[in-house]
Residue, then its C-alpha position, 0 to 999 in steps of 0.5 A: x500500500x502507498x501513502x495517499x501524499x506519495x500520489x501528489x508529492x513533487x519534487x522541488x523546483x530547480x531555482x536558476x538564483x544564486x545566493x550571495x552567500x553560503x551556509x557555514x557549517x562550523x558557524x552554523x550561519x549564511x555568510x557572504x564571500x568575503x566571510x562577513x555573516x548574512x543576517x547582518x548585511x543590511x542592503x542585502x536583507x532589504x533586497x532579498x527579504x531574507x537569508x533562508x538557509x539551503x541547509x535545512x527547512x526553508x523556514x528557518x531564518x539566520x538570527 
């Protein structure tokens, strides 16, 4: 027997946006190229909305 969600799953949609910043393992937060933390990048939170992890749950903001 198959799970009823398994009939209307999907997977995720490929997105063609790059990030300007990368998730850190060791600091568990998105940083930008130059190393500098995410979250704190004023400009880039005004135009993104946001610096959502690709490590986890889209749900999770950087603090």
């Amino acid at each position: 027997m198959q799970p009823f969600a398994l009939n209307y799953a999907r997977p995720a949609a490929e997105s063609e946006f790059t990030a300007p910043y990368a998730y850190d393992q060791g600091m568990q937060l998105n940083v930008l190229l130059d190393g500098r933390i995410a979250a704190r990048d004023h400009a880039l939170l005004r135009e993104l909305g946001t610096t959502t992890s690709t490590a986890g749950s889209k749900t999770h903001f950087d603090d």
